[in-house]
C-alpha positions in Angstrom: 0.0 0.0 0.0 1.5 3.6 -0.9 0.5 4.4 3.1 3.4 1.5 4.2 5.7 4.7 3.5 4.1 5.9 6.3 3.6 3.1 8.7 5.8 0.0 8.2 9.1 -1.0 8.8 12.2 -0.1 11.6 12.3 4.0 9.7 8.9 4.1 9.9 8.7 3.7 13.8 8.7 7.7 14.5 5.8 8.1 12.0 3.9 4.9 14.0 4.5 7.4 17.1 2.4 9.9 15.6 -0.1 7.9 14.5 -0.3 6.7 17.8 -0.7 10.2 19.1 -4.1 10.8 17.1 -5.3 7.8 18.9 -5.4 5.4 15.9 -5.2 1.4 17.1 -2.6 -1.5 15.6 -5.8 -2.6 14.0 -6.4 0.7 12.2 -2.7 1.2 10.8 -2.6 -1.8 9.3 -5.8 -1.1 6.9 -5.8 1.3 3.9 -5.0 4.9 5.2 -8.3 6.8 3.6 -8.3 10.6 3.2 -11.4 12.4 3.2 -11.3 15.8 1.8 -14.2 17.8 3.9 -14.6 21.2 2.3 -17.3 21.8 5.5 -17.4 25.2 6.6 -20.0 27.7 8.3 -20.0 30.6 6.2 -20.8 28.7 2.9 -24.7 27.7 2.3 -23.9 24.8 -0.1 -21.3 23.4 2.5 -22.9 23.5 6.2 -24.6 20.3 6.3 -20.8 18.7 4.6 -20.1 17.6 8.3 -23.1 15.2 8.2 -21.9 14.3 4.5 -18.6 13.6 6.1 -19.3 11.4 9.1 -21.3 9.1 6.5 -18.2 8.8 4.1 -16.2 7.5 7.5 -18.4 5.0 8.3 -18.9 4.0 4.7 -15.3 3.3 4.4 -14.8 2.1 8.4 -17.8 -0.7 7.0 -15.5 -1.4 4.1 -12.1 -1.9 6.1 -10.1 1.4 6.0 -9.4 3.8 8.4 -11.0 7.3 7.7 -8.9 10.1 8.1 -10.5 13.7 7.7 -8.4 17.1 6.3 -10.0 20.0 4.9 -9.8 22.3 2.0 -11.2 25.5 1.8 -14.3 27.0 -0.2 -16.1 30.3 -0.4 -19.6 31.4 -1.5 -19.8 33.2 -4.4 -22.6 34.9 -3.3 -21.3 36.4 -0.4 -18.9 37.1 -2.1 -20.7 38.8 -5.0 -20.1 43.0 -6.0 -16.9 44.0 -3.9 -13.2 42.9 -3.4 -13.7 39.2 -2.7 -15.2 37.9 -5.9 -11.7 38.8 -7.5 -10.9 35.8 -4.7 -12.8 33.4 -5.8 -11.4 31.9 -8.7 -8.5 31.6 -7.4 -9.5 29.8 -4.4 -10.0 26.8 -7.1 -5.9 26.6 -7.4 -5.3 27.4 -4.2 -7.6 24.1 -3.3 -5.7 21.6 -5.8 -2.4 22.6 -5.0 -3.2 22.6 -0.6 -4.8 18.8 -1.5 -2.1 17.5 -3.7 0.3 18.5 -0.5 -1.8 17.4 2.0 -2.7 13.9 0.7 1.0 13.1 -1.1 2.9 14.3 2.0 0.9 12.0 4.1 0.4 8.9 1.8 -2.9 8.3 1.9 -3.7 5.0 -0.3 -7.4 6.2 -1.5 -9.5 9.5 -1.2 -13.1 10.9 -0.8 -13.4 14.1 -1.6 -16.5 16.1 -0.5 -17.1 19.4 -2.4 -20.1 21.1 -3.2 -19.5 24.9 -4.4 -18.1 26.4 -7.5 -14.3 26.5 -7.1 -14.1 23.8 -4.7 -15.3 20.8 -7.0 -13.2 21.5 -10.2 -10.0 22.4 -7.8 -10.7 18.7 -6.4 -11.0 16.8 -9.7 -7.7 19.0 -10.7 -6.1 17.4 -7.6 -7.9 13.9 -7.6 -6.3 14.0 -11.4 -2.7 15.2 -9.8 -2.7 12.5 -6.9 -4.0 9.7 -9.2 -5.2 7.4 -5.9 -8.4 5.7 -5.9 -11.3 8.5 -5.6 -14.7 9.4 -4.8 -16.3 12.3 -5.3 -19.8 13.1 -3.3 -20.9 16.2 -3.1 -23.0 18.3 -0.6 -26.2 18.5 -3.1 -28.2 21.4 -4.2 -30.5 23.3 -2.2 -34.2 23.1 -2.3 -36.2 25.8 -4.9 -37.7 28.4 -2.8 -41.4 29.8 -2.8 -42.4 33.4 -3.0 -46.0 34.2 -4.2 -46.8 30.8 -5.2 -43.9 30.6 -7.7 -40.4 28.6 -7.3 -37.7 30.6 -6.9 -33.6 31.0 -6.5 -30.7 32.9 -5.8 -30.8 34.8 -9.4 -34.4 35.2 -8.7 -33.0 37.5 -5.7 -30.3 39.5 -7.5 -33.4 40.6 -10.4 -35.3 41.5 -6.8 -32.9 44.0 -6.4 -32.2 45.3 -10.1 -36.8 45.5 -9.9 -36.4 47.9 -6.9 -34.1 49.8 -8.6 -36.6 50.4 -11.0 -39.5 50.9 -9.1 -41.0 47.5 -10.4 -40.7 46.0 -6.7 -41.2 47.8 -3.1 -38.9 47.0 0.2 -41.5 44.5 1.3 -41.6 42.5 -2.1 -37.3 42.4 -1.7 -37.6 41.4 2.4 -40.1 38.7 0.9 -37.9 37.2 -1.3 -34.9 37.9 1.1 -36.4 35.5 3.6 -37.8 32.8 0.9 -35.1 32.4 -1.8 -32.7 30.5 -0.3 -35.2 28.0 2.1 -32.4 25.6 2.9 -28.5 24.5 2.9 -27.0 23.2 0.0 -25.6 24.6 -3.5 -28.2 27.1 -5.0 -31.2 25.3 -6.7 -30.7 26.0 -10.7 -27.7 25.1 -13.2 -25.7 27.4 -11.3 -21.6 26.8 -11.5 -22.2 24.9 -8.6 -24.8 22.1 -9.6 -23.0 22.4 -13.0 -19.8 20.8 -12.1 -21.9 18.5 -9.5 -23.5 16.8 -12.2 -20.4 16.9 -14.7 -18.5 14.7 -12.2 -21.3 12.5 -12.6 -20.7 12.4 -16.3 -16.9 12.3 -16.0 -18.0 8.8 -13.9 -15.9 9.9 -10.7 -19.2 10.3 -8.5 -21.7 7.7 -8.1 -25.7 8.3 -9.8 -27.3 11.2 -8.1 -24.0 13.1 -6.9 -25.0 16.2 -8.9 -28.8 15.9 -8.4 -29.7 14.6 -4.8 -31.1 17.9 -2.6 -29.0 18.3 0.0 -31.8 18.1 3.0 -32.6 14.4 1.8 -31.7 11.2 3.7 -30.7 9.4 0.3 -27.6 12.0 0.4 -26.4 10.4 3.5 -27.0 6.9 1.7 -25.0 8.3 -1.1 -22.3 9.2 1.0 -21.6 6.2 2.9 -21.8 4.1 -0.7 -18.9 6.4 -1.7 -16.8 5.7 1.4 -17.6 1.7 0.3 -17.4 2.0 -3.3 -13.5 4.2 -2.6 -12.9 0.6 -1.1 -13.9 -1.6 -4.1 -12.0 1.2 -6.4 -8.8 0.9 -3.8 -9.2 -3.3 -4.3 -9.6 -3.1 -8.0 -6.5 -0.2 -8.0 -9.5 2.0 -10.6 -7.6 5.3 -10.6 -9.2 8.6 -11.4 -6.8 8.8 -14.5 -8.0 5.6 -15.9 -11.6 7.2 -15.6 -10.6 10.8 -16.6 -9.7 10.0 -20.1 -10.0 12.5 -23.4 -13.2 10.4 -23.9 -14.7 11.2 -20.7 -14.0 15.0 -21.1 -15.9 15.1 -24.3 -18.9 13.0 -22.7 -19.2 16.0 -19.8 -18.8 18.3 -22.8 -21.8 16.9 -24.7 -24.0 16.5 -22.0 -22.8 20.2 -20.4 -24.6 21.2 -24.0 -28.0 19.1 -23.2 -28.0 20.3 -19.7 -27.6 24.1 -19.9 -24.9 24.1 -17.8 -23.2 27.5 -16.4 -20.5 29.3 -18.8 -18.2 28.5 -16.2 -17.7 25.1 -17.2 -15.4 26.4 -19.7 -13.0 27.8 -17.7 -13.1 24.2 -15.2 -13.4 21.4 -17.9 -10.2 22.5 -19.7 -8.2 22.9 -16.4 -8.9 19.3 -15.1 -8.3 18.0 -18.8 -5.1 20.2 -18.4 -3.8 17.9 -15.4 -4.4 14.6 -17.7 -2.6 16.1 -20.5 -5.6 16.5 -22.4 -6.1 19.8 -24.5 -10.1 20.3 -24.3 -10.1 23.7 -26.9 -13.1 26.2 -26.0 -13.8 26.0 -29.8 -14.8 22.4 -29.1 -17.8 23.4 -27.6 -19.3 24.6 -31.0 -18.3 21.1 -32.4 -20.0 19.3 -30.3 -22.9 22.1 -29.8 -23.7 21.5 -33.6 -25.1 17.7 -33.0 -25.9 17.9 -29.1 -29.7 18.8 -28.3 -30.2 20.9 -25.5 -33.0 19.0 -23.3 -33.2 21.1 -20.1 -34.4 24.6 -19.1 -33.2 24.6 -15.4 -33.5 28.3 -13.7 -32.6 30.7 -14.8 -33.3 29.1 -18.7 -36.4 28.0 -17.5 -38.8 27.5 -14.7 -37.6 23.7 -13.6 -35.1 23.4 -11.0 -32.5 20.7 -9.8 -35.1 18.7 -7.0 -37.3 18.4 -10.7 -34.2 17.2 -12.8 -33.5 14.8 -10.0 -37.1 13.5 -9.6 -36.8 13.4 -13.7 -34.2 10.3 -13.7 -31.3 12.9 -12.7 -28.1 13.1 -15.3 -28.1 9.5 -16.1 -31.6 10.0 -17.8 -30.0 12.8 -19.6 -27.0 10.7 -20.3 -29.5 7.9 -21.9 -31.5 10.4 -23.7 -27.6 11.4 -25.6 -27.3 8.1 -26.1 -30.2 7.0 -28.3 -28.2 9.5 -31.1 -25.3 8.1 -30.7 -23.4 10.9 -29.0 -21.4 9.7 -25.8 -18.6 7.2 -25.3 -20.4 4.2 -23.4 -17.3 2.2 -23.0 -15.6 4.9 -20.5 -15.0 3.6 -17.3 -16.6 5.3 -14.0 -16.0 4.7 -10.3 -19.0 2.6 -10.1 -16.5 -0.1 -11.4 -18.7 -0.3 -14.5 -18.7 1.7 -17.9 -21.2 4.7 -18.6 -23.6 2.4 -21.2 -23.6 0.0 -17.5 -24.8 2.7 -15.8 -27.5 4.4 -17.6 -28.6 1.6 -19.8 -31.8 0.6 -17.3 -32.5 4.5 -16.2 -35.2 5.8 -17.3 -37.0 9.4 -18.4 -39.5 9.7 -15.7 -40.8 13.8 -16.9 -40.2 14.3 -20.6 -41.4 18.1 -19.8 -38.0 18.4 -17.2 -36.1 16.4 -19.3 -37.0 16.7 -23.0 -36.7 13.7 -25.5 -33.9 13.9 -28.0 -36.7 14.3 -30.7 -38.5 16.6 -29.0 -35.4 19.3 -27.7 -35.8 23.0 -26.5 -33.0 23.2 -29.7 -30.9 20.9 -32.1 -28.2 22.4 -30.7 -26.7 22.7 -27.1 -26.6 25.2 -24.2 -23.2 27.0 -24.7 -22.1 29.1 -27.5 -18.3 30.3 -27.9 -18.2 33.2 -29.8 -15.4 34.6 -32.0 -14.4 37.8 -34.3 -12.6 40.8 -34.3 -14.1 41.8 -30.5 -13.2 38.4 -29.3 -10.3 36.4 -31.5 -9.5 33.8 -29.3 -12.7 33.3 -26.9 -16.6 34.6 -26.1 -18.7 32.5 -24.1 -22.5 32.9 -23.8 -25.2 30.5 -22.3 -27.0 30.5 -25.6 -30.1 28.0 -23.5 -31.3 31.5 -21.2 -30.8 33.9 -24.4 -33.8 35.2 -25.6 -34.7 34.1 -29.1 -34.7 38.3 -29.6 -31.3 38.5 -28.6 -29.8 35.9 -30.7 -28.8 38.5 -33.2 -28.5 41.7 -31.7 -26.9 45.3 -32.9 -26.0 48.1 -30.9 -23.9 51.2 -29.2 -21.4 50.0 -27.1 -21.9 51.8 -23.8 -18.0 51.3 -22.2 -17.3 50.8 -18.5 -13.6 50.2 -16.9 -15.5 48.1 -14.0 -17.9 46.3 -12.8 -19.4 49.0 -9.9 -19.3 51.6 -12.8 -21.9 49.8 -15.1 -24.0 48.8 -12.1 -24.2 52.6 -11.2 -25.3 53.5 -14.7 -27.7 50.9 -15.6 -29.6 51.6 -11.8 -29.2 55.0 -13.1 -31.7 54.8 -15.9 -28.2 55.4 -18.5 -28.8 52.7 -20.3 -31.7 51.5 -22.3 -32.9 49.0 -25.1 -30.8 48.1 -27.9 -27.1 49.1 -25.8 -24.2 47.1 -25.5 -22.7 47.2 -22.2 -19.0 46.7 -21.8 -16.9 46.0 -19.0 -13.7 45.4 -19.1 -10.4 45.3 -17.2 -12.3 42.1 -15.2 -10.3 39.2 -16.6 -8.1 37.0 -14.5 -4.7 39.5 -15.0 -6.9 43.0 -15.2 -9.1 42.6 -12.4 -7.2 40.6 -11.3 -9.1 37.7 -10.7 -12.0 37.7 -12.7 -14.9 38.5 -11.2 -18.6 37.4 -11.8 -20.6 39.7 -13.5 -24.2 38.4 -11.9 -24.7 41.7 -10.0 -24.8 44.0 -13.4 -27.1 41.0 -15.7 -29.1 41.0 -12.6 -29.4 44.7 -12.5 -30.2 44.7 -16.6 -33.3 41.7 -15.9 -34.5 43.3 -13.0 -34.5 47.2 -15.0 -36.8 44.9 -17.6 -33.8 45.1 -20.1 -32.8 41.1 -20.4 -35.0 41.3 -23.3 -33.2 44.6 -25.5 -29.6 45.0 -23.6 -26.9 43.0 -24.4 -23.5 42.5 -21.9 -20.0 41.6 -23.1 -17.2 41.3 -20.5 -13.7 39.8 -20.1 -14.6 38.9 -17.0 -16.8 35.6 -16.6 -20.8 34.7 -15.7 -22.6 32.9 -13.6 -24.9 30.2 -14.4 -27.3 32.6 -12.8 -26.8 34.6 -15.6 -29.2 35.2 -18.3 -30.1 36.7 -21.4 -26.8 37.7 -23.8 -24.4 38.2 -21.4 -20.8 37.1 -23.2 -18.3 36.7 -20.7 -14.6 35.3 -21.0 -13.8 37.5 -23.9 -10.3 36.8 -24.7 -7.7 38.4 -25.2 -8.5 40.8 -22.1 -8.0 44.0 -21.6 -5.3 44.0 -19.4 -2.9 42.9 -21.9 -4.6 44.6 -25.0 -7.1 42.5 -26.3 -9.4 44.2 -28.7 -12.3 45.3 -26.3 -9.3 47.6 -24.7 -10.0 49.2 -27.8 -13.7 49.7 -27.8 -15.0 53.4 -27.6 -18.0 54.5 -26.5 -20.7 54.6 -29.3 -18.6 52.1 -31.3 -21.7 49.4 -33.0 -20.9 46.0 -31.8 -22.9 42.9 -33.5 -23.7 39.9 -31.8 -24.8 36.8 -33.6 -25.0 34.2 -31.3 -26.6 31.3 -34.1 -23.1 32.0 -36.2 -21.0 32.4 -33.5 -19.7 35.8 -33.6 -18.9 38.9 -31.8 -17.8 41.3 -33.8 -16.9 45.2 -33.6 -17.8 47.4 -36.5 -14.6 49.4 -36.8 -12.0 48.7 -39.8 -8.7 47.3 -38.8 -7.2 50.3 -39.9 -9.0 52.0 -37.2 -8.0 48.7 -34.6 -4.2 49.1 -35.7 -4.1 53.0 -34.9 -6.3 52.6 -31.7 -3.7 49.1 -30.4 -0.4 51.5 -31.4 -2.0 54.5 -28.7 -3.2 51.9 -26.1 -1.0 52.4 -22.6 -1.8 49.4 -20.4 -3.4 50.1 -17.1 -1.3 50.0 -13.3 -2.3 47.0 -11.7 -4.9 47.9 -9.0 -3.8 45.5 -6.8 0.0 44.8 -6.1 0.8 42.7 -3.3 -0.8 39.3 -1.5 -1.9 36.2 -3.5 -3.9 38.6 -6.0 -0.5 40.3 -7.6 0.8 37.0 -7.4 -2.0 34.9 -9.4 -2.2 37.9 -11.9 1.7 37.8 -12.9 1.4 33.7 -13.1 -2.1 33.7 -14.8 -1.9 32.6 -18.7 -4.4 35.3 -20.2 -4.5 32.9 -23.1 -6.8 30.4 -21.6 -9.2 32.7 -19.8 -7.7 31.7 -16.4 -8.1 27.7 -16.8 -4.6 27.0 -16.2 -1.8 28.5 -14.0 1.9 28.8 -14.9 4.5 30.2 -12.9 7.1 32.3 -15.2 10.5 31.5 -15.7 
């Protein structure tokens, strides 16, 4: 066992001494050394009930014969963190997790892992370091939160945000806001629709390192606990059968999560985390790819804020594996990839069944022939613009207007509360990207503003910084090259005409490259904003290039 290193022989008698310290038997030490990665904390929604989650995985694998050992990783809401200084945190807290697990759980030898995620960063910086550590491993997450209820209607967290953008505008009073304040979010557990969070939930699903229901299961339901404890088994079985998350996380896996991301809906963010985990197995998953596979995918689910279904209905529906068997009847995933179940994906999904064709759409019945997630190119955007084409209006798919151009986030918020902008604008906000921000913030706080103002129908949003799965209507995020290191929409002026086609895939700025060339030769980049602590430090290692989905320290 790689935990003998650890625990057996004469050199090893000083690190028997510590074990004997935490109180671990002779009977424990000579079973597999289990680590179970408990991203449990009490500020985060989607991770207070992870202790519960947590206890279940160590008796799942105490039934199974190894000896549990619990460390933690960090995590942080996003929507806590939402509109100031510690969004430009959060995407880098998904690094900072891979890298603290890969030290933890290599300088302490564990044979096999559980990890135990549930928010946005926290999951794909896990599967980053579950690819890294390459031990047998689990994933089981916390599960999403139930749908509120506010005047008779299901609701969520984006439902809250629009709140405040509505009072803004007069739409709502105080007491409609307080109503949904105190309804929205009814209990723990990752926010209800196809946010970031449930996103990558269900994607480790498809990727086969969780078990069925990982990514659908509300968190308040008993069968989570089951779940839990049939991951701390099933880590066992994989540790027996030496099933390593590299032999599951193949090229052919990543292009499974990648189809069904499409059918799903799932949050732009995926395409800032799929390519980093493909990135640690050596696998180059190009944005671009998304449009390939977009082309022949259909996109069967309308989960808020697309639609009005939620993730307790996808997972009374049949959950992902329905989805997964829905693909399949076209032909469109690899069946033979093998999961931590111990069995291949056709195994798994082959007996699941579509229990609400109205949650989960039919492949010859789709919302569209084509899937959730658009990337965009053209002169505005050469390398990358990402737009959840599922919660785009079918008024906005092609869209023309004055670019209305804002050097941050707070700035665009203040005019469109303001009453500055109205139908047919183009908002702009730049200088957000992982280097210019730095850190990338989330731009729900300003799409919320537009849908609450009644403009998700006429405004469009473009932004090298990145969007929720909250977000809605065309809001292009990711645009890369960013601003910070002179990417065209440094170059946009105000008034400029910028033309959005989302069913051709472009983004492109109505100036002549004549007029580009002259305005790239005057462009002076900005000072950083921020220029000491782990900020300055991600933004100087930071490859622009991939929008953020990999890190590089310079030579």
């Amino acid at each position: 066992m790689k935990s003998d290193a650890v625990r057996k022989g004469m050199q090893q008698a000083p690190h028997r001494s510590l074990f004997n310290a935490l109180g671990m038997t002779k009977e424990e030490m000579e079973r597999p050394l289990v680590g179970i990665v408990s991203s449990y904390n009490e500020i985060v929604p989607g991770h207070m009930n992870l202790d519960k989650i947590t206890e279940a995985v160590k008796m799942g694998v105490a039934m199974a014969g190894g000896t549990p050992v619990v460390f933690p990783a960090i995590a942080v809401c996003d929507g806590i963190a939402m509109g100031h200084i510690g969004m430009k945190y959060s995407l880098v807290t998904r690094d900072l997790i891979a890298d603290s697990t890969e030290a933890m759980a290599l300088a302490h030898q564990f044979d096999a892992l559980v990890m135990v995620p549930n928010c946005d960063k926290n999951v794909p910086g896990l599967l980053m370091a579950a690819a890294r550590i390459n031990v047998p491993t689990v994933f089981v997450s916390g599960g999403p939160m139930l749908a509120g209820h506010v005047k008779g209607q299901k609701r969520s967290l984006s439902s809250m945000f629009e709140a405040v953008g509505s009072y803004a505008a007069g739409i709502m009073t105080a007491e409609d806001v307080e109503e949904y304040e105190c309804k929205t979010c009814p209990t723990c557990g990752s926010c209800s629709g196809m946010y970031t969070a449930n996103s990558m939930n269900c994607l480790t699903e498809v990727l086969g390192m969780g078990l069925q229901g990982n990514g659908t299961i509300p968190a308040v339901y008993s069968e989570r606990l089951k779940l839990a404890k049939h991951a701390g088994m099933q880590v066992m079985e994989m540790l027996r059968r030496n099933i390593r998350p590299r032999d599951i996380m193949t090229k052919e896996a990543f292009l499974n999560a990648l189809t069904v991301d499409m059918a799903l809906g799932c949050s732009t963010n995926s395409m800032l985390h799929l390519p980093a985990i493909a990135h640690e197995v050596e696998f180059d998953l190009r944005p671009e790819m998304a449009n390939e596979l977009s082309a022949k995918t259909p996109n069967l689910c309308h989960l808020a804020p697309a639609g009005p279904t939620y993730m307790e209905d996808l997972n009374e529906a049949g959950g992902v594996y329905a989805v997964m068997n829905e693909l399949s009847k076209l032909n469109l995933l690899n069946l033979d990839c093998m999961t931590v179940t111990g069995k291949t994906v056709g195994e798994n999904i082959k007996d699941v069944k579509n229990k609400n064709p109205e949650v989960i759409r039919t492949v010859d019945h789709p919302y569209s022939k084509t899937g959730g997630i658009a990337v965009l190119k053209g002169n505005l955007a050469p390398d990358t613009g990402v737009v959840k084409r599922s919660a785009v209006c079918e008024e906005m798919m092609v869209h023309e207007g004055p670019a209305r151009v804002f050097d941050c986030e707070e700035d665009a918020i203040a005019a469109i509360k303001g009453g500055k902008i109205v139908a047919g604008d183009v908002v702009v906000i730049r200088y957000e990207g992982p280097k210019g921000g730095p850190g990338m913030r989330e731009m729900l706080n300003p799409t919320s503003a537009i849908a609450g103002m009644g403009l998700g129908s006429s405004v469009a949003l473009i932004t090298d910084g990145r969007f929720s799965g909250a977000s809605r209507g065309a809001s292009i995020g990711h645009v890369s090259p960013e601003a910070a290191v002179g990417g065209p929409i440094a170059l946009v002026e105000e008034g400029d005409t910028i033309r959005i086609n989302i069913p051709e895939c472009r983004l492109e700025l109505a100036v002549s490259d004549e007029e580009l060339a002259r305005r790239k030769a005057e462009w002076k980049p900005r000072k950083p904003n921020i220029t000491t602590g782990y900020l300055a430090r991600y933004a100087r290692m930071v490859t622009s290039a991939n929008r953020g989905a990999v890190l590089e320290i310079p030579d």
